[in-house]
N, C-alpha and C positions, 0 to 999 in steps of 0.2 A: 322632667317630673321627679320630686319626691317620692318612693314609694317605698311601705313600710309592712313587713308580711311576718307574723307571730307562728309562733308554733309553742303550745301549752301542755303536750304530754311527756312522755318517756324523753330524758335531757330537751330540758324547754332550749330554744332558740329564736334569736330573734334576725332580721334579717333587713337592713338598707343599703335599696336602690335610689343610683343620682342619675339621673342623665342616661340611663342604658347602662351602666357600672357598679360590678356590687363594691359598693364602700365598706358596709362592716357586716360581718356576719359573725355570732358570738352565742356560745351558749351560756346557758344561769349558771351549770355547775361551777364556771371557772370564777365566779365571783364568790359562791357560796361554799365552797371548797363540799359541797356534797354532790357526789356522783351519781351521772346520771340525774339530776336532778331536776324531778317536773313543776306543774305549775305554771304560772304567771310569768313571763322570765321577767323579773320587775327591775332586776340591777341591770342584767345584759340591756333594757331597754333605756332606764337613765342612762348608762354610759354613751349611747349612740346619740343620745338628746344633747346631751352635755360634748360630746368626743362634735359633734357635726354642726352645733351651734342652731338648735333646729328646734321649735313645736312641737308636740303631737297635731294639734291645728296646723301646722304648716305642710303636714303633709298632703299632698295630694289623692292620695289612696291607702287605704289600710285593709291588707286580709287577714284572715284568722282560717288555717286547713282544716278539714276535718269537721264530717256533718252530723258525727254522731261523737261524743265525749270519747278522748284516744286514753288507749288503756296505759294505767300506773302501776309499773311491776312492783315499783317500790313497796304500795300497797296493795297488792293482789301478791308477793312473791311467795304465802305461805302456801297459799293453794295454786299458784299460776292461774289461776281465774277471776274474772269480773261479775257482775252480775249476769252481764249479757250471755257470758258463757254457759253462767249455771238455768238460763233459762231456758238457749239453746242444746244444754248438756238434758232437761226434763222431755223436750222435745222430741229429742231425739229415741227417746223410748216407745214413745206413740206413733210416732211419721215414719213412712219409709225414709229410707236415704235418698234416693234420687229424687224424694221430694223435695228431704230437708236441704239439698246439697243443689237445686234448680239455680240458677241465674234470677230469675223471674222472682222470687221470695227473695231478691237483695232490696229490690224498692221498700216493700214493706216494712223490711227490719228497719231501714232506717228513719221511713219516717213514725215508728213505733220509739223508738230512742233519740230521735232528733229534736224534739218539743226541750227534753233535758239540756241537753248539748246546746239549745238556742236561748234557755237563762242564763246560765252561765258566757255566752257570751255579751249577753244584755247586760249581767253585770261586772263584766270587764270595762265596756263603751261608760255604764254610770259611774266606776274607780276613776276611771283615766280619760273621762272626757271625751271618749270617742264617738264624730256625729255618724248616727248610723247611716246616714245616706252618702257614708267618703267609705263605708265598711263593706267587703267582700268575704266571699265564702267561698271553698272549694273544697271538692272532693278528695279523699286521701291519697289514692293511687293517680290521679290526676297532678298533683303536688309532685309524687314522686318521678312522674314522666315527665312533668315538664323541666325538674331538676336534671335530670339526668339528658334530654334533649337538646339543651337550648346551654348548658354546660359544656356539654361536647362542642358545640357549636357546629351543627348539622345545617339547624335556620341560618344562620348569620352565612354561611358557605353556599348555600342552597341546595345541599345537596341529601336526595332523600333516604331515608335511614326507618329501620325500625327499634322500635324501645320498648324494654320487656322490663315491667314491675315485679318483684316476687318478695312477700314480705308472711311475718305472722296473719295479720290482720287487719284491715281500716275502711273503716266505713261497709263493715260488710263483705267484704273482697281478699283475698288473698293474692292473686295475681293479675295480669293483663298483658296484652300484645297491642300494641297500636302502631299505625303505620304513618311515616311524616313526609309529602313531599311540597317541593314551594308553588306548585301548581293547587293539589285540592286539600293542602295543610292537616290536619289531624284527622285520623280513621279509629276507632275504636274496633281491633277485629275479634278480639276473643277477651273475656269475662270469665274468672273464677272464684267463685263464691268461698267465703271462710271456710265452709264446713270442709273443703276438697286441701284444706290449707297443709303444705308441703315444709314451709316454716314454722308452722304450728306443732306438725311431727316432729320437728328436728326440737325444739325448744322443751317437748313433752318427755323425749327420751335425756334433753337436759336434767332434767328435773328427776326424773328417775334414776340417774347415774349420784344425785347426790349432789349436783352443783346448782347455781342460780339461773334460772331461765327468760330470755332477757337481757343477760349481760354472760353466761359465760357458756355460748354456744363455741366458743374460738375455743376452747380448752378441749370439746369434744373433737375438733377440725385435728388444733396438735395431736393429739393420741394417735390415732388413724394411719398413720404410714409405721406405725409400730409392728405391727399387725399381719402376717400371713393371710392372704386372699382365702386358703384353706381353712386357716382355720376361724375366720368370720364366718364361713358362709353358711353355717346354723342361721344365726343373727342375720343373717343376710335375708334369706329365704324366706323369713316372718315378714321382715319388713315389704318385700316384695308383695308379701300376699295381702299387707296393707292398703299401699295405695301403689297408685301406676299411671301409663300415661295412654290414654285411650288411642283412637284412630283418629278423631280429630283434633287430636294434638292440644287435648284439655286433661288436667291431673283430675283422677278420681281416687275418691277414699272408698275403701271396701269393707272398712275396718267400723271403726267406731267414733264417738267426737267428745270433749272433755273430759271428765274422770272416768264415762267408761274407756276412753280410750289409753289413761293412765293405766287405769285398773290390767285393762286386756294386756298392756307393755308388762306391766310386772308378773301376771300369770304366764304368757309367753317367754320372756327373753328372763326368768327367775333363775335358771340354771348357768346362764352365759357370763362369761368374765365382765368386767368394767372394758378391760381393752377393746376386746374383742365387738360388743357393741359399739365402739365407738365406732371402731374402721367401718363397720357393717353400715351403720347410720351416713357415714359420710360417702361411702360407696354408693349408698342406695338414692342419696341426693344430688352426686356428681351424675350417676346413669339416668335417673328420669327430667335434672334439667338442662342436661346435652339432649335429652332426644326431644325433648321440650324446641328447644332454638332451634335446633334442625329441622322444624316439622314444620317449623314459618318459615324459617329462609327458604326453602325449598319449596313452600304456597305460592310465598310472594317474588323469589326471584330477587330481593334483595341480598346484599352483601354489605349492607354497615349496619352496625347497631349498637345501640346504649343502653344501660342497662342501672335499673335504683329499684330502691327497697332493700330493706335490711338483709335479707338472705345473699346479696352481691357483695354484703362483707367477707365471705366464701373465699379468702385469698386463693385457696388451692382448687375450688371449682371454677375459679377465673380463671385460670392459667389454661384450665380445660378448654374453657370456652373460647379465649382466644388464640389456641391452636386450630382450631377447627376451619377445614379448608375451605367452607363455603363464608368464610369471613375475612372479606380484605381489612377491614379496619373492626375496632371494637373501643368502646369508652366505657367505664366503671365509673361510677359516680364517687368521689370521693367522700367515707363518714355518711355511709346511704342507707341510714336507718333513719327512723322517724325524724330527726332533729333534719337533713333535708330538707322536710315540708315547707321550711320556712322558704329557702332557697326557691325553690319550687314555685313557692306560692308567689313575689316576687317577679319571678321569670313571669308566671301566668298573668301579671298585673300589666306588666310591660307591652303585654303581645295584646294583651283584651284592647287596651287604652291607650293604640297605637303610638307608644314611645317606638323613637328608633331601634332598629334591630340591637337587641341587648348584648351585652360583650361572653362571649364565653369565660367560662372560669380559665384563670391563669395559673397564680399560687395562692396559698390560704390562706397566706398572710392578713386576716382581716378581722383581727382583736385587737384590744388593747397593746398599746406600748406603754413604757413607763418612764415617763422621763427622770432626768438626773437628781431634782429635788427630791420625786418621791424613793427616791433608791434611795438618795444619802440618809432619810428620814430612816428606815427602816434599818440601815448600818448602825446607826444612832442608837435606835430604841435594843438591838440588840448587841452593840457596845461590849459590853465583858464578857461577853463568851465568843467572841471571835478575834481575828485581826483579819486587818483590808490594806490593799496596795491598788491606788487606783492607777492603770497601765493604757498607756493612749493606744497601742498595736496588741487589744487583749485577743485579737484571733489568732498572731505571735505567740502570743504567750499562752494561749490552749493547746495551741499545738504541739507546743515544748511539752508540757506537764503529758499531754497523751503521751506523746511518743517516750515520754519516760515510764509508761505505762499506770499510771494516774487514772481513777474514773472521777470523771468532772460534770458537773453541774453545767447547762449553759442556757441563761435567760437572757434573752438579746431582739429586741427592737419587739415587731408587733406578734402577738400570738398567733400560732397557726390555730384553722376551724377545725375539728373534729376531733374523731378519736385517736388520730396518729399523729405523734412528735416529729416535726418536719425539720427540726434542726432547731427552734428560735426557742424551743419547751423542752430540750431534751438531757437526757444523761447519755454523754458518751465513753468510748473506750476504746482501746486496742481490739482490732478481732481477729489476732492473728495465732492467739493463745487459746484454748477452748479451756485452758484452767479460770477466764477471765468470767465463763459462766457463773460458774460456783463463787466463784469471788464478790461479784456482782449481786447474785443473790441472798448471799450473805450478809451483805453489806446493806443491801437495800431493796431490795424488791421482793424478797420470799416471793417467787413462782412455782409454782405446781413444777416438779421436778423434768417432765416430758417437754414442758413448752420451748419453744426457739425465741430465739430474740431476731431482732431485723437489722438490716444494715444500710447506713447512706453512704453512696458510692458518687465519684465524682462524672459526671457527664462524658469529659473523654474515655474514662477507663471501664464503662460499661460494658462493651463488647468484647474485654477480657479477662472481664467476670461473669457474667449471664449468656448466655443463648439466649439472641433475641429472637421477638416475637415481631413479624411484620404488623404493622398496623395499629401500634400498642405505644406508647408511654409510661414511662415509668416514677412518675411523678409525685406521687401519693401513695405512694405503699397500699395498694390495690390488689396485687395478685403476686402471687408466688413465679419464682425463675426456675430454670434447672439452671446449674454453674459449673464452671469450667473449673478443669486441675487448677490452675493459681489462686479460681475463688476460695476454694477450698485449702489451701493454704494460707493464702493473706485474711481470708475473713471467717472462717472458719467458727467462730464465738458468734457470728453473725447468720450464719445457716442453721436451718433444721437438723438434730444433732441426727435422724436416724437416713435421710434423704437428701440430705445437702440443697433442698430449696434454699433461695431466699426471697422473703418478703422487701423488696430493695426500692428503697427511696434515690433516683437519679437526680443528680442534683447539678443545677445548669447556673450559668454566671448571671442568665438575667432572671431568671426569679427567685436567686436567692446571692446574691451578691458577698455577701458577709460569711453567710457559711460555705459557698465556694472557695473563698480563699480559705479558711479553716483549713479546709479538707487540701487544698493544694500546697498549704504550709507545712501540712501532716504530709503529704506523699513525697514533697523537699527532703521532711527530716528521714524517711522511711522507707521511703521508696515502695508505697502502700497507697491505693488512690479510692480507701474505704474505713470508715471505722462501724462500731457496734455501736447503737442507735437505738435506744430506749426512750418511752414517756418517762419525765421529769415527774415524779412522783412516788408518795410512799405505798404502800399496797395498801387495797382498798381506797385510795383516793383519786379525786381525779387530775389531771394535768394542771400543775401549779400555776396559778392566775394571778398572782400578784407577788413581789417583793418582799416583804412580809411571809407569804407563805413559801418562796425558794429558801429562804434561812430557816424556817422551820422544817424543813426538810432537810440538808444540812445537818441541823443539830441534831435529827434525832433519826441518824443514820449513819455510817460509814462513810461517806463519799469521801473522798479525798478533800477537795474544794468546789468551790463554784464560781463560775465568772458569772457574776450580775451584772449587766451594765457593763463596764468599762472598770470595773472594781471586780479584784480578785479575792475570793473572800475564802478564807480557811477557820477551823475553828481550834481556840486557843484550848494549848496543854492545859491538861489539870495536873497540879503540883498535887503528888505521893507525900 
């Protein structure tokens, strides 16, 4: 079967399934070079039309996630609110909380906003042709469970697992527990309504700190190991007396819900450092969703589980989670913020309308490539401000330039999905220097001074660089490591500068062929089996999506060079 699953809100994606196989999965921003970018994903879905030789009519099935319109930070980021909130924010003045915060009151929200949410898809189906009787709908956390389920590949193994959602918001819900075995397939055990929202706190106190909520909750995560337990724990204490985690093993808010809950943060925590709040905020969400997990493993007596929605971008509360002894095995969904849902929705198309058991995710490789014509084009049109050497062994010759300590550019075969550079979209380096930070900065990425860069490491030499985690993968730069004396010597540009984490991409010969030897051509010259591994992009945008925009990047940066393709492209002196 065909199957074709959208995702319209915060970074649109779109998502086809062939045969039980994700073929492409791609989000809008990489075409429209704006980040984050919601809507209609209308290029990412021509290119799949065009890349697959295929219909909209030829599809077999078409979903669209999401029963109530997903929110646009883009357009809410001045206030971090939608309509829905300021409705629920008026509410909340009148209702108790254990009223406004019931389970029971999620039905009605949504079919109170759902009638909206179902024009708007009506006029999608009238744009693009879609008959509605091939059109599917699904629930938001449902999208994300079954991304993260059936990704792991739990179904396809048979073997039973629980999956924990935990995101801002969607469709009413903040989080879930569901339980999977191949006997009586999906359990819904536990429900948690927005108002109780754990991601919504943490995104609130973004917003208070000064940064964008939505997109730079990772800036409050780096701060946080800055930080004396001591002296957060003012900040800590507030936050505690916020929300918490009951005896049923459900988050409850104690506090407040939209701008009074803003409001209350800033009267509260007015006196307390930027640092200090952060570590306090990331404390307080590592302690309530470990006790969180713990509270179901322990109901249910399971020991594997998977886990989506945006709050599991948490690299360093993943790390937690899968320490934890009551978990033999754990999966992270990779890029598990809303753009998932596509993925999600997808899986859920496969399972309703008995296609064979779908394939778990492998690598992400599932964007655009670029073939040779369209590269020579764009060498072409930018002509006089560079020179090009086209080099048939360019993983040879990346290797060379790093190891001469070189930061390089490297756009090569199909784009990885998400929000992490997995080697095909990335700026590399040496990680052996910690001067290579500042360098790098300088040069191209202006990051907030605290943040860590990440590192991809080669398959063999993982375990003498990380402490591993039983039961874990490190495939997607999912969750932080602690690292051994040599990590900390050879990749050292690549660790967290105050805790020597890293955020570590392992990188194996079969799912990524090309960038293995990179990295093994680099350990030849070096004797070094890791480099420093940054998104391909200028700050503020997103992972560069086309040929075109790698040279524009390039020129109006530092970078040393960039291997495009098979073409090694540097940019020409300006004559003084």
């Amino acid at each position: 079967m065909n199957l074709l699953a959208i995702h319209d809100g915060h970074t649109a994606t779109a998502c086809f399934m062939r045969n039980g196989a994700v073929m492409a999965l791609v989000s809008e921003e990489r075409f429209t070079n704006v980040k984050n970018q919601s809507g209609f994903p209308h290029q990412a879905l021509e290119w799949i039309v065009s890349e697959f030789c295929i219909g909209l009519d030829e599809m077999d099935a078409i979903i669209i996630p999401h029963l109530v319109q997903p929110i646009d930070f883009a357009k809410t980021f001045s206030s971090h609110y939608s309509y829905r909130h300021l409705a629920l924010h008026v509410l909340s003045h009148a209702v108790p909380r254990r009223v406004l915060g019931a389970a029971k009151l999620v039905e009605p929200y949504v079919s109170l906003f759902r009638g909206y949410r179902n024009g708007v898809v009506r006029g999608y189906c009238a744009t693009h042709g879609i008959e509605p009787a091939r059109l599917h709908r699904q629930e938001h956390h449902a999208a994300h469970r079954y991304a993260a389920l059936y990704g792991a590949g739990y179904p396809q193994r048979g073997e039973a697992a629980l999956v924990f959602t935990l995101d801002g918001s969607g469709d009413g819900l903040s989080g879930t527990v569901a339980r999977w075995d191949p006997d009586q397939g999906h359990e819904l055990l536990s429900k948690r309504s927005s108002y109780h929202s754990l991601g919504d706190l943490y995104s609130q106190i973004t917003q208070l700190l000064g940064l964008r909520p939505g997109e730079h909750e990772y800036k409050v995560m780096g701060m946080a190991p800055y930080v004396r337990p001591e002296h957060s724990a003012p900040a800590y204490a507030v936050l505690c007396s916020y929300m918490r985690l009951n005896s049923r093993g459900e988050v409850v808010n104690d506090a407040a819900f939209g701008k009074a809950m803003l409001a209350r943060l800033r009267r509260d925590l007015r006196d307390e450092r930027f640092d200090n709040i952060a570590a306090a905020t990331q404390r307080h969400f590592e302690d309530i969703v470990i006790a969180w997990i713990k509270h179901w493993l322990t109901k249910t007596g399971l020991n594997r589980a998977a886990f989506g929605g945006g709050c599991f971008m948490n690299a360093r509360a993943n790390m937690l989670i899968a320490e934890l002894p009551e978990l033999s095995e754990a999966f992270f969904l990779p890029s598990c913020g809303d753009e998932s849902t596509a993925l999600g929705g997808a899986y859920y198309l496969a399972e309703t309308l008995g296609e064979a058991v779908p394939a778990p995710l492998a690598d992400l490789y599932l964007g655009p490539a670029h073939g040779e014509d369209e590269v020579v084009r764009a060498l072409e049109a930018a002509d006089s401000q560079i020179t090009t050497r086209r080099i048939d062994d360019i993983e040879a010759a990346v290797a060379k330039l790093l190891a001469e300590g070189m930061i390089v550019g490297r756009f090569s075969g199909r784009s990885e999905w998400g929000a992490r550079a997995l080697g095909q979209r990335s700026i590399l380096c040496r990680a052996d220097s910690a001067a290579n930070v500042s360098k790098l900065n300088k040069a191209i990425k202006m990051r907030d001074f605290w943040m860590p860069f990440a590192a991809s490491l080669l398959e063999e030499n993982a375990e003498q660089y990380l402490y591993p985690i039983a039961g874990v993968t490190g495939s997607y730069m999912t969750m932080t490591y602690k690292t051994t004396p040599l990590a900390q010597n050879h990749l050292i540009a690549g660790l967290h500068p105050f805790d020597h984490t890293c955020r570590a991409q392992v990188v194996s010969q079969e799912t990524s062929p090309s960038f293995h030897r990179l990295l093994t051509e680099f350990k030849r010259l070096t004797g070094i089996g890791g480099l420093l591994n940054t998104s391909f992009n200028l700050h503020g945008a997103p992972i560069v999506g086309a040929p075109a925009t790698a040279l524009d990047t390039l020129l109006n940066s530092d970078m040393d060079c960039l291997a495009l393709g098979n073409y090694l492209v540097t940019k020409r002196k300006v004559k003084k």
